[in-house]
Chimera marker file (.cmm) of the C-alpha trace (Angstrom):
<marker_set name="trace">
<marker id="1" x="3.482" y="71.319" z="-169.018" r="1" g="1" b="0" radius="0.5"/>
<marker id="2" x="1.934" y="73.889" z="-167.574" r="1" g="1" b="0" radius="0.5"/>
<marker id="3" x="2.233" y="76.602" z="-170.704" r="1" g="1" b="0" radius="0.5"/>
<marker id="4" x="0.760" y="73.691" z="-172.745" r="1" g="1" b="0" radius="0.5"/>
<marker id="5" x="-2.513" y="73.790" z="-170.590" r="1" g="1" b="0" radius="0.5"/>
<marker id="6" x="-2.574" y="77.502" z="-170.808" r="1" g="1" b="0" radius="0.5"/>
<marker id="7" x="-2.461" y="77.494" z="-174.292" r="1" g="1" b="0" radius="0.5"/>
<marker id="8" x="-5.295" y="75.150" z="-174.952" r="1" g="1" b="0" radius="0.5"/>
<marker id="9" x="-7.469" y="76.205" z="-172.108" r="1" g="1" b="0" radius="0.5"/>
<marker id="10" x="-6.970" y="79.816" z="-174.290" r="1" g="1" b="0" radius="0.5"/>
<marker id="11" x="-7.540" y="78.269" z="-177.792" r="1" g="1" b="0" radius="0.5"/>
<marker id="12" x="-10.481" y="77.179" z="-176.386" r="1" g="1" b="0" radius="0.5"/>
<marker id="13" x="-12.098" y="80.222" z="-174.954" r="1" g="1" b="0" radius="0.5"/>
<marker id="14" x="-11.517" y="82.256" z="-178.274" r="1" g="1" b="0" radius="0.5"/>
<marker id="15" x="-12.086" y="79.783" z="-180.754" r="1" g="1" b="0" radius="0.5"/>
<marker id="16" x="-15.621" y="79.847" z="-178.705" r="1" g="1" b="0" radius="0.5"/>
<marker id="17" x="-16.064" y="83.521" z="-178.754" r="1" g="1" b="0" radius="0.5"/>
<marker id="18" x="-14.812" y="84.387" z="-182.026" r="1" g="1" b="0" radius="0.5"/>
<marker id="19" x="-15.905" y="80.990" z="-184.521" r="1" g="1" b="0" radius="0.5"/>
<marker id="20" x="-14.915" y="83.386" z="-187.279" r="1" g="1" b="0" radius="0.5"/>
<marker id="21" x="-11.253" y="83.713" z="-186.232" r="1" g="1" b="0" radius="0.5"/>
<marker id="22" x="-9.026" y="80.015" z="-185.412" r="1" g="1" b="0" radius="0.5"/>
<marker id="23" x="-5.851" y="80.132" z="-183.758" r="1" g="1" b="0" radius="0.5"/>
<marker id="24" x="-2.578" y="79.159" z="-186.298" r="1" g="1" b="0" radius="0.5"/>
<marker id="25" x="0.806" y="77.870" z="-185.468" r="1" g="1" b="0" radius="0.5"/>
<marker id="26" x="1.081" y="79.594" z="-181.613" r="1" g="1" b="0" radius="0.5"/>
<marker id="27" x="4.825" y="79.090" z="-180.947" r="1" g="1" b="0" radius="0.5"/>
<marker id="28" x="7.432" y="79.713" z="-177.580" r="1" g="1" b="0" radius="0.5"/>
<marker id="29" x="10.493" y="80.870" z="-177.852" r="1" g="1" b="0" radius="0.5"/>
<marker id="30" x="10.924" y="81.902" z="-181.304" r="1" g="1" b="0" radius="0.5"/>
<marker id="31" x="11.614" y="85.609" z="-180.855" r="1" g="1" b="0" radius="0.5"/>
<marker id="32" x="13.489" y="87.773" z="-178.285" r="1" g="1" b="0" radius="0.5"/>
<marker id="33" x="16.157" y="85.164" z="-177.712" r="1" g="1" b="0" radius="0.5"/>
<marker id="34" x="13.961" y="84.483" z="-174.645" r="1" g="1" b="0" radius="0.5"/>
<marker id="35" x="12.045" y="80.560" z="-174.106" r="1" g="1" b="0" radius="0.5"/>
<marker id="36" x="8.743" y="82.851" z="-172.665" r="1" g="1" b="0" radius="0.5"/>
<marker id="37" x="8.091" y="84.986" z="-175.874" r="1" g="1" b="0" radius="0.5"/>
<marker id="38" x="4.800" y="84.067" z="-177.998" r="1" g="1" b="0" radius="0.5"/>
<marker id="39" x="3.489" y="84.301" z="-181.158" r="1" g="1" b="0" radius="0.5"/>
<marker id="40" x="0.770" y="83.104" z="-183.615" r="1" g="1" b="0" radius="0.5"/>
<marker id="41" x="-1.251" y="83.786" z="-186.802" r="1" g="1" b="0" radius="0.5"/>
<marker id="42" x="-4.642" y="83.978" z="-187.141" r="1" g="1" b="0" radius="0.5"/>
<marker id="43" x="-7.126" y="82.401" z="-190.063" r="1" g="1" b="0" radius="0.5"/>
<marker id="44" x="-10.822" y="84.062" z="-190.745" r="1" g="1" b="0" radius="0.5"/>
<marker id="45" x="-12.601" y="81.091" z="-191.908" r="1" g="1" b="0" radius="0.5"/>
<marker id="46" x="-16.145" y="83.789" z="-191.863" r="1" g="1" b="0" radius="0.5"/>
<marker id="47" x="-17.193" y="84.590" z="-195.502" r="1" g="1" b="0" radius="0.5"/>
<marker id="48" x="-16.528" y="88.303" z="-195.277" r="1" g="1" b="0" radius="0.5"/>
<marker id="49" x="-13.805" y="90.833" z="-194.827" r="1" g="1" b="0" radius="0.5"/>
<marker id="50" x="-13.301" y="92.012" z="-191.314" r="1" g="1" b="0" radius="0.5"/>
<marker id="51" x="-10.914" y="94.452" z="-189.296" r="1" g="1" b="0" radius="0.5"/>
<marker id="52" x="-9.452" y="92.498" z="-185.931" r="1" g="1" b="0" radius="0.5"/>
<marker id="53" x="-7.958" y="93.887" z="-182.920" r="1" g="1" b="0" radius="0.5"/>
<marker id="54" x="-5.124" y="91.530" z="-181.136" r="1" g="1" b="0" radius="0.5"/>
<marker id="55" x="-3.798" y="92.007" z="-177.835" r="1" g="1" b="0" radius="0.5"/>
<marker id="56" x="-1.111" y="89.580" z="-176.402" r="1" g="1" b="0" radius="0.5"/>
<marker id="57" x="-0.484" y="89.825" z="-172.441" r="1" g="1" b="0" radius="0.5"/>
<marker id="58" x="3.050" y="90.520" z="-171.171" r="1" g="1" b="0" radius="0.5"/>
<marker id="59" x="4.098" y="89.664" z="-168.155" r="1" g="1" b="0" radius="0.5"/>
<marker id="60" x="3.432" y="92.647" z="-165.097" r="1" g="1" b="0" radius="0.5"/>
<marker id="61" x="-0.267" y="92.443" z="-166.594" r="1" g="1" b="0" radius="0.5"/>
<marker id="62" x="0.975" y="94.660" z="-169.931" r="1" g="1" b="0" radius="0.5"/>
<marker id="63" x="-0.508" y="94.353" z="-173.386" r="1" g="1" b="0" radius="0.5"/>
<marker id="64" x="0.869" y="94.378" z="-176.741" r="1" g="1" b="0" radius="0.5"/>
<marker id="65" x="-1.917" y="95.212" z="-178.967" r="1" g="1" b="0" radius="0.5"/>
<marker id="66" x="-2.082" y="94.665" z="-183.149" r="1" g="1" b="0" radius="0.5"/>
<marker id="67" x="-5.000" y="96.101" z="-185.474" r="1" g="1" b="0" radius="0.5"/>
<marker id="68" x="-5.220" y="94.683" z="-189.272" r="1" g="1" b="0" radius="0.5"/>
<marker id="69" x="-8.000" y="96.212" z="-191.303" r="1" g="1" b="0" radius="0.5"/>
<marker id="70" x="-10.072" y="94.446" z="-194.614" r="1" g="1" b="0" radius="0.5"/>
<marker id="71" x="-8.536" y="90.787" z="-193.242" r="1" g="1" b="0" radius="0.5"/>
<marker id="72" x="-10.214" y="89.077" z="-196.578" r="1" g="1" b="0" radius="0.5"/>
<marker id="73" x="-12.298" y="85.581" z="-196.294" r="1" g="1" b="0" radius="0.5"/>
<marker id="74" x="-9.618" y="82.495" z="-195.932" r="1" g="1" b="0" radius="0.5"/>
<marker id="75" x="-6.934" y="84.959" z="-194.900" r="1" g="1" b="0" radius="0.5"/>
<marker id="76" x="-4.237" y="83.498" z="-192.596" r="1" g="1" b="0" radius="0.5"/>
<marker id="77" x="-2.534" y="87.121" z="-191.289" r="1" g="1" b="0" radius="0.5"/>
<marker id="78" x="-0.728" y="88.666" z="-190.318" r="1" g="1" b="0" radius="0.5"/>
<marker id="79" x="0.722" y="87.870" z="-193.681" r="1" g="1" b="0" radius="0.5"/>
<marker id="80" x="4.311" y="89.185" z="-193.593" r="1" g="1" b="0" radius="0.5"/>
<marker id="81" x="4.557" y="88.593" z="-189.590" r="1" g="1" b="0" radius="0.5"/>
<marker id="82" x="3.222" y="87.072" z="-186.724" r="1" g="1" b="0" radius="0.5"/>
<marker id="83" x="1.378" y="88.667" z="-183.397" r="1" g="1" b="0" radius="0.5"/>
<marker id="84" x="4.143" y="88.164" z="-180.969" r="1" g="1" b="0" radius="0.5"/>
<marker id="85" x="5.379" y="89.634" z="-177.400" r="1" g="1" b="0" radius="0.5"/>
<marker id="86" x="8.534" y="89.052" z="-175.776" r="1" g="1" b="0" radius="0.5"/>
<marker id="87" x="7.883" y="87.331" z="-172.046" r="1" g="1" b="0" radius="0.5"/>
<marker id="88" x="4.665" y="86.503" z="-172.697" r="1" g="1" b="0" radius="0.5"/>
<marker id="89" x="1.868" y="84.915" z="-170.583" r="1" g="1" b="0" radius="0.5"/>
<marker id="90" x="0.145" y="82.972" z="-173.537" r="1" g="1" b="0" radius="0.5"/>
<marker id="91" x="-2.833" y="84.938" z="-172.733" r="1" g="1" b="0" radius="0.5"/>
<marker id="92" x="-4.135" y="86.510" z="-176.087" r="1" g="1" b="0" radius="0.5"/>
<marker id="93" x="-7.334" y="88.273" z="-177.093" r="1" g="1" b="0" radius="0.5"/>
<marker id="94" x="-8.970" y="89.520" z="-180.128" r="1" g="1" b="0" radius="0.5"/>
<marker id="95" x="-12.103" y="90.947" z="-181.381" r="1" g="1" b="0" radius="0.5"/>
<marker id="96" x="-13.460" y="91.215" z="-184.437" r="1" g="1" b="0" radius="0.5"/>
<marker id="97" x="-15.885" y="93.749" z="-186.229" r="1" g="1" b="0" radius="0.5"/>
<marker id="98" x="-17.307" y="94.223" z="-189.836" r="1" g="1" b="0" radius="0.5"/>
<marker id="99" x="-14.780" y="95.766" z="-191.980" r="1" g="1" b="0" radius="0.5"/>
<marker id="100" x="-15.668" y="99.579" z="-192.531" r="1" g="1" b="0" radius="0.5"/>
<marker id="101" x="-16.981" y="99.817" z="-189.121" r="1" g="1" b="0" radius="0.5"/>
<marker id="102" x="-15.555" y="103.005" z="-187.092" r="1" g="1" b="0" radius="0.5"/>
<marker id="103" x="-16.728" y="102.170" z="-184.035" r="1" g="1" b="0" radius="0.5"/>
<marker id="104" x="-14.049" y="101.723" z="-181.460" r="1" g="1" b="0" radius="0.5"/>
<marker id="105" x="-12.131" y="98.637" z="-180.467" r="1" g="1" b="0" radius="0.5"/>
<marker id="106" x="-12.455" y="97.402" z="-177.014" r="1" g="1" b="0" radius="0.5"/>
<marker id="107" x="-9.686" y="97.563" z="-174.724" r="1" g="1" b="0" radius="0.5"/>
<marker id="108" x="-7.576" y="93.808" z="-173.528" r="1" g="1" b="0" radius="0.5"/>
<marker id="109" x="-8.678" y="93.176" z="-169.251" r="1" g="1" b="0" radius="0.5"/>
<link id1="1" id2="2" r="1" g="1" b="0" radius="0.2"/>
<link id1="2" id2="3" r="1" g="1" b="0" radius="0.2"/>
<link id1="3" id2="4" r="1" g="1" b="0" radius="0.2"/>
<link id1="4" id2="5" r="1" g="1" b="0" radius="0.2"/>
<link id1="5" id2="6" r="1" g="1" b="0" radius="0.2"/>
<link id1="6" id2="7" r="1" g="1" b="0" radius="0.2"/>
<link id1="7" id2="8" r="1" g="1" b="0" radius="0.2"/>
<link id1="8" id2="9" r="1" g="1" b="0" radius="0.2"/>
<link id1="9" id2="10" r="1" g="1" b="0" radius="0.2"/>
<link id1="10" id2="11" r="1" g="1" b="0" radius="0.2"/>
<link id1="11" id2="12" r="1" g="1" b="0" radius="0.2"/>
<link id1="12" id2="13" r="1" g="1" b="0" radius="0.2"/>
<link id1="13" id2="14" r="1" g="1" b="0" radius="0.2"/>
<link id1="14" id2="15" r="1" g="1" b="0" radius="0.2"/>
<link id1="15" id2="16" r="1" g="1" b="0" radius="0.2"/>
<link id1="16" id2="17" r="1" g="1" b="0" radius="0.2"/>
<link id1="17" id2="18" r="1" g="1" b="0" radius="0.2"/>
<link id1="18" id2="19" r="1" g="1" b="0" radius="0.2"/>
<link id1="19" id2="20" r="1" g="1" b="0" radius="0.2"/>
<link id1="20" id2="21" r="1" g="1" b="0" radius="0.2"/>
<link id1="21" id2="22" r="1" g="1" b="0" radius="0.2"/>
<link id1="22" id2="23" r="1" g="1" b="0" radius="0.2"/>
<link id1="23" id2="24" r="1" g="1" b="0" radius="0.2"/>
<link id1="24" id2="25" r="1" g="1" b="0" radius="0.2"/>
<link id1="25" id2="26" r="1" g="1" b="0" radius="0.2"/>
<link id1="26" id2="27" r="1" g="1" b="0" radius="0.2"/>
<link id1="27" id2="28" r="1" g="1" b="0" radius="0.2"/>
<link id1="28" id2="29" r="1" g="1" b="0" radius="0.2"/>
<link id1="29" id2="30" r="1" g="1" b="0" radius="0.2"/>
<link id1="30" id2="31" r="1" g="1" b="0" radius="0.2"/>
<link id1="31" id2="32" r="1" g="1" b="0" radius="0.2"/>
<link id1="32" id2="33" r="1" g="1" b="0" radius="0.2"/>
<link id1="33" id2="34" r="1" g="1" b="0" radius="0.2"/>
<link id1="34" id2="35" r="1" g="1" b="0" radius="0.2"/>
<link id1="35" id2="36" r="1" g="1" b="0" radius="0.2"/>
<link id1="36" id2="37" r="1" g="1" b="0" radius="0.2"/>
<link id1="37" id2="38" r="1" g="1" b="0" radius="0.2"/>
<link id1="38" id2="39" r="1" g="1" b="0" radius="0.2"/>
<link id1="39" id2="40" r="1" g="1" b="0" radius="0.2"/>
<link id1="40" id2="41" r="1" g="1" b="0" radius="0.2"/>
<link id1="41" id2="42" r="1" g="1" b="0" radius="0.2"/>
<link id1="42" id2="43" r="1" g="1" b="0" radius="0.2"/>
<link id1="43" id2="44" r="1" g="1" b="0" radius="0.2"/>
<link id1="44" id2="45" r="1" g="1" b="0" radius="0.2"/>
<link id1="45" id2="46" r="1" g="1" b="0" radius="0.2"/>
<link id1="46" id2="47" r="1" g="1" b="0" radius="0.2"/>
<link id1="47" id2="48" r="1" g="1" b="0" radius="0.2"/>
<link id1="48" id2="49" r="1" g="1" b="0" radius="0.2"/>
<link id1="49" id2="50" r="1" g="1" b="0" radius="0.2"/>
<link id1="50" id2="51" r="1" g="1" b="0" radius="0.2"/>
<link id1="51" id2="52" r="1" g="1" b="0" radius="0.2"/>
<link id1="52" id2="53" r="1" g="1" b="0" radius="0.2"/>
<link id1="53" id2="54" r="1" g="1" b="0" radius="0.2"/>
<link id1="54" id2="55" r="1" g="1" b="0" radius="0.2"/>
<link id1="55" id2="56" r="1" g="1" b="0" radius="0.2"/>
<link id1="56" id2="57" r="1" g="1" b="0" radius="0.2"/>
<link id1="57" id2="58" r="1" g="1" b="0" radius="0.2"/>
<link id1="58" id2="59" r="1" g="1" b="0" radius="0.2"/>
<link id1="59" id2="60" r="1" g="1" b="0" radius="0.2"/>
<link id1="60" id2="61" r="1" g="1" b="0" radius="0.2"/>
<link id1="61" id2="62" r="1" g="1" b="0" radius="0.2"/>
<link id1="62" id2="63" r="1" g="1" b="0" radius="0.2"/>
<link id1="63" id2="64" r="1" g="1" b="0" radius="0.2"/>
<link id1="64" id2="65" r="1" g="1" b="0" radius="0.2"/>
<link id1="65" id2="66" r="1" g="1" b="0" radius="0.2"/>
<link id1="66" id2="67" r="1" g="1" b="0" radius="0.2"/>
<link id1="67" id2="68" r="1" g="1" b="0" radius="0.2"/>
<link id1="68" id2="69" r="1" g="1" b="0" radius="0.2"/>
<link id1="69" id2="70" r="1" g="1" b="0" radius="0.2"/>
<link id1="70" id2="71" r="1" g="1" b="0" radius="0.2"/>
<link id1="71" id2="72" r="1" g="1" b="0" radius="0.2"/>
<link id1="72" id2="73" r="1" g="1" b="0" radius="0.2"/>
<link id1="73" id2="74" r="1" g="1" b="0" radius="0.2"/>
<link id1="74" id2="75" r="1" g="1" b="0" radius="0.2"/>
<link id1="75" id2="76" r="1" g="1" b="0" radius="0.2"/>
<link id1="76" id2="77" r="1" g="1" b="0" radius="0.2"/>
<link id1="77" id2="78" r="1" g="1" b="0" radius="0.2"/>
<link id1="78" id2="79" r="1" g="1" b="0" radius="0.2"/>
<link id1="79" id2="80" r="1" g="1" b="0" radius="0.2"/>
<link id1="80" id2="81" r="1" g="1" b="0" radius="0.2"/>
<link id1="81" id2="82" r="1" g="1" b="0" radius="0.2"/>
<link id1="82" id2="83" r="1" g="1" b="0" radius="0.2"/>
<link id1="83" id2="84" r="1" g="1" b="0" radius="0.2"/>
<link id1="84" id2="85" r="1" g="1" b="0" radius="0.2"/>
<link id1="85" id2="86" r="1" g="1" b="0" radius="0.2"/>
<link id1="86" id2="87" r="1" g="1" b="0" radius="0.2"/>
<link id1="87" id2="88" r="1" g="1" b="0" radius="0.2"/>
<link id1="88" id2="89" r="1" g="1" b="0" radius="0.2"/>
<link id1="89" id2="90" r="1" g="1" b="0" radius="0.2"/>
<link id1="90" id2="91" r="1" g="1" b="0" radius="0.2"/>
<link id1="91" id2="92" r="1" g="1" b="0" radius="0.2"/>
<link id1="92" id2="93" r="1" g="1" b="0" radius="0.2"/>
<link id1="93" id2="94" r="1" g="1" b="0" radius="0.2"/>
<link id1="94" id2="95" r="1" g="1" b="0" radius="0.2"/>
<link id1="95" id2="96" r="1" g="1" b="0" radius="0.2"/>
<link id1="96" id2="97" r="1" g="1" b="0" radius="0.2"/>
<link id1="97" id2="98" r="1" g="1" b="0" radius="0.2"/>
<link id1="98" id2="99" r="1" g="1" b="0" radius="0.2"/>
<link id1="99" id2="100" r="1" g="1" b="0" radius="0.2"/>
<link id1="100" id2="101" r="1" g="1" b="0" radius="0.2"/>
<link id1="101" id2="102" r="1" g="1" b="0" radius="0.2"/>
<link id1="102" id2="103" r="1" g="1" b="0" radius="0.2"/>
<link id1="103" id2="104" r="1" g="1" b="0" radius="0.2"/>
<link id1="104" id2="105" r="1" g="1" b="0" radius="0.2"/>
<link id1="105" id2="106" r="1" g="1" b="0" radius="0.2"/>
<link id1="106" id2="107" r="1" g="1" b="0" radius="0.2"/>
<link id1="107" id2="108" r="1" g="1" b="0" radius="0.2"/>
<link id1="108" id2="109" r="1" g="1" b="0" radius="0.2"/>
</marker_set>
């Protein structure tokens, strides 16, 4: 019960943050042979093309970080793959900038 609650309690704090980005299909246990690992796709309902940053927390405070560039409008992506960590905490975070823009990613806290 208690992963359940983190998982919505984290939904819900990103989907606040980032409207342009929902949550799709988070999962336990599908990778790693190992009931704690995560994963989960992501959908850019914003009209524009963007480049995303995704860090997953491991457990020991350690983060697995993706970057996918030009993410089109109605994209669900990672399209051949999911984000996913093995012994995950369910704790994700992402951020999202215009696609093009150099500027630098922050890092996960």
């Amino acid at each position: 019960m208690q992963k359940i609650y983190l998982i919505v309690t984290i939904l819900f704090i990103n989907h606040s943050a980032f409207a342009d980005l929902v949550q799709k299909n988070p999962q336990w246990g599908k990778y790693c042979q190992s009931s704690d690992s995560y994963s989960f796709r992501l959908h850019n309902t914003s009209d524009k093309p963007v480049d995303v940053k995704v860090c997953l927390e491991q457990h020991g405070q350690q983060w697995h970080c993706y970057i996918d560039k030009n993410v089109q409008p109605g994209a669900i992506f990672p399209a051949d793959k999911e984000y996913r960590v093995c012994h995950g905490t369910g704790i994700a975070q992402w951020w999202v900038r215009a696609n093009g823009d150099y500027n630098a990613f922050p890092h996960p806290y």
